[in-house]
N, C-alpha and C positions, 0 to 999 in steps of 0.2 A: 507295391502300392498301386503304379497306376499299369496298365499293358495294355499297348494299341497292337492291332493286326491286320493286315491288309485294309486298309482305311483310303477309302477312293474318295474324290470329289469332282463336280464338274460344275461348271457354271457359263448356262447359252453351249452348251457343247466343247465348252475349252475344260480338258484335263486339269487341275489344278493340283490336286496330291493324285499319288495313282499308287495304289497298293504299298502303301505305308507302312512300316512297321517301327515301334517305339515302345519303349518302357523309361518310367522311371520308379525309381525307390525310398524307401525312408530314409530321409536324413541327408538328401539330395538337393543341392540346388542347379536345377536345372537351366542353359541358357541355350536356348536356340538361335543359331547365323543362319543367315543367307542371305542371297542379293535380293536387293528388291523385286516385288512380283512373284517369291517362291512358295509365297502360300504358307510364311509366317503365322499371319496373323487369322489366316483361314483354316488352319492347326488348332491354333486355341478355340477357335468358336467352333470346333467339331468337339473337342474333349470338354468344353464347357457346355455344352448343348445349346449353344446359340444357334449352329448352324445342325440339321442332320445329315452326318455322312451320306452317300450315296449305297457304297459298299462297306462292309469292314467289321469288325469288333471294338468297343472300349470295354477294360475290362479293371476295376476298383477292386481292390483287396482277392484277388481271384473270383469275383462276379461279373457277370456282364450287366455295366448300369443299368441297362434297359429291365433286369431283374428287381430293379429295386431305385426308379429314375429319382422321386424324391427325395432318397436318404443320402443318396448319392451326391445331387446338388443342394444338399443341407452340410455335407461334409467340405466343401469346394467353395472357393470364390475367384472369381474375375475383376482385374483390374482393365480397363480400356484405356486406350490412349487421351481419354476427358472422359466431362461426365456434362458433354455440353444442351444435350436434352431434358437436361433439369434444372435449364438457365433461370427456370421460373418459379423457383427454390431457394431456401436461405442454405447456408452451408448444413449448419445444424439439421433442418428438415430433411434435405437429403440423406443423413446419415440416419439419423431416429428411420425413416422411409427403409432405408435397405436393411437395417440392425432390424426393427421390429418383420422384417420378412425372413427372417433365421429366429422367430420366437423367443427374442431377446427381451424382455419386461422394460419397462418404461425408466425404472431405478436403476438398473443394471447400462443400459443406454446410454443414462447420460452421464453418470462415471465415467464410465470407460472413452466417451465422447468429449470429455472434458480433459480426462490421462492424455489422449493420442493428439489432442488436440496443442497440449504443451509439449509434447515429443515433437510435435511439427510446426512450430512456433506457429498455429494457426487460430490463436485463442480469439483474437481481435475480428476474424474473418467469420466465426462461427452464427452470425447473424446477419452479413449482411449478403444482398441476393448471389447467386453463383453468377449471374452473367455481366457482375461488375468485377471479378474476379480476373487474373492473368493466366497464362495459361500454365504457369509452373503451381499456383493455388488453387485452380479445378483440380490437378493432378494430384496433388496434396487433399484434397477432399474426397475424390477417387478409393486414395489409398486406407486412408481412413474409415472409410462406410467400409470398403471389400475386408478389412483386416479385421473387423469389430467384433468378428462371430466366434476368430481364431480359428481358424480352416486348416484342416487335415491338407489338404494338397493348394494350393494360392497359386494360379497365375495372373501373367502380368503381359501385358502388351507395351515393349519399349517405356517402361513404369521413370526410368531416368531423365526423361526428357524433359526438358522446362526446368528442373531443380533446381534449388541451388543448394550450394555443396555440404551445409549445413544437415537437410534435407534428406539427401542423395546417402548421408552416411547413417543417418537414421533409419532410413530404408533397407541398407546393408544389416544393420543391427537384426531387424525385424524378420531378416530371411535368416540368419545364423539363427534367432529362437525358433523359428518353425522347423528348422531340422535339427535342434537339439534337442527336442520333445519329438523327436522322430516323424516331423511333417514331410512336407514335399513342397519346396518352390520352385515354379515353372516360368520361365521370361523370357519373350524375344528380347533380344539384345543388337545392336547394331557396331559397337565398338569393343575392337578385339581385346583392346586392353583391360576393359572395366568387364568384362566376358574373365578375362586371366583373373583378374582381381576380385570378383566378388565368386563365380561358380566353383562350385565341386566338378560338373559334368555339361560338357558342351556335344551339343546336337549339330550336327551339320545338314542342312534343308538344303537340296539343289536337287533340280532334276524329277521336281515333284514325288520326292523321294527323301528319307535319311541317310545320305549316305556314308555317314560316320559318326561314330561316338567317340569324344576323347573323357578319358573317366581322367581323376587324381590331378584335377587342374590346380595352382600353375606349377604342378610340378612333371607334368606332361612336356615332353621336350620336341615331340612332333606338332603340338597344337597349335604353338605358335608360326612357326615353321611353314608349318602344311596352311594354314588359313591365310595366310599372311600372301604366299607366291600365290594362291585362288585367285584373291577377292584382286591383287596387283594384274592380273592377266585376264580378267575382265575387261 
């Protein structure tokens, strides 16, 4: 599904990723660790095109995006950790705003805006502005606009944060269907347990580098193990 190749980045002269290399597959849920400052979340904004690599390849269904950039980000969504630049936004707006930029119809929108919106108890919120909102209900609005299109690959930047638990397992829900139609969900993750608990396959980022795949998570008996004396001897 997705295949990165030496994938460099810098920023002011500071290495951030350095020859990178990464795949993920259908029917994957992906969760990237590392300590803070490993260039998590500067991962995502490279395979999402937020940011342009310096060096490298990304490469969708055995193409290289750059072949084909808009079919590519018509296929993908991005969740950020808020959505705090659309404070000036009802919830609703914000979502019709992202949904109608994936050529979603106006009918189709607000269905499916109305469905996701009781999946995340967010019915009551869908009107009023985003920047009266907390920060587990921006993130709840976030997840809502990015999920609208039904995205072939979805990542997520630390998408658990602010939830409440309610929320958090709906969230869970919504990455088991995108790899059971053979999607791909991609998230930095920060807790090793809810890492064991919701992924198929965890990424290890250190080093400005991947330097390990654990696949058939939690049934991985080094995953635990091995991340666990890391992230303790930090």
């Amino acid at each position: 599904m997705l295949k990165v190749r030496a994938l460099s980045k810098s920023f002011d002269g500071k290495t951030i990723l350095d020859d990178l290399d990464f795949q993920a597959d259908e029917g994957q849920i992906v969760g990237i660790v590392g300590s803070n400052g490993e260039g998590k979340t500067t991962l995502l904004n490279c395979l999402t095109t937020v940011l342009k690599p310096d060096r490298g390849n990304i490469y969708y269904r055995g193409k290289d995006i750059a072949e084909d950039l808009v079919g590519y980000k018509k296929a993908i969504a991005y969740t950020p950790d808020d959505c705090s630049c659309f404070d000036y936004m009802t919830g609703r707006e914000f979502i019709t705003f992202i949904a109608s930029s994936y050529g979603l119809s106006k009918t189709a929108i607000a269905g499916l805006s109305e469905g996701a919106a009781k999946q995340f108890n967010f019915t009551r919120f869908l009107d009023m502005p985003i920047e009266e909102y907390s920060r587990g209900t921006k993130q709840k609005a976030a997840l809502i606009a990015s999920y609208i299109h039904r995205p072939e690959i979805w990542f997520l930047d630390e998408p658990l944060l602010g939830l409440d638990p309610a929320a958090s397992e709906t969230l869970v829900s919504l990455f088991k269907e995108v790899a059971a139609r053979g999607g791909t969900v991609i998230l930095t993750i920060h807790d090793l347990f809810q890492a064991e608990r919701i992924c198929t396959d965890v990424a290890h980022l250190d080093g400005k580098q991947i330097v390990k795949m654990y696949h058939d998570i939690p049934h991985n008996r080094d995953f635990h193990q091995d991340l666990v004396r890391f992230f303790n001897a930090q």
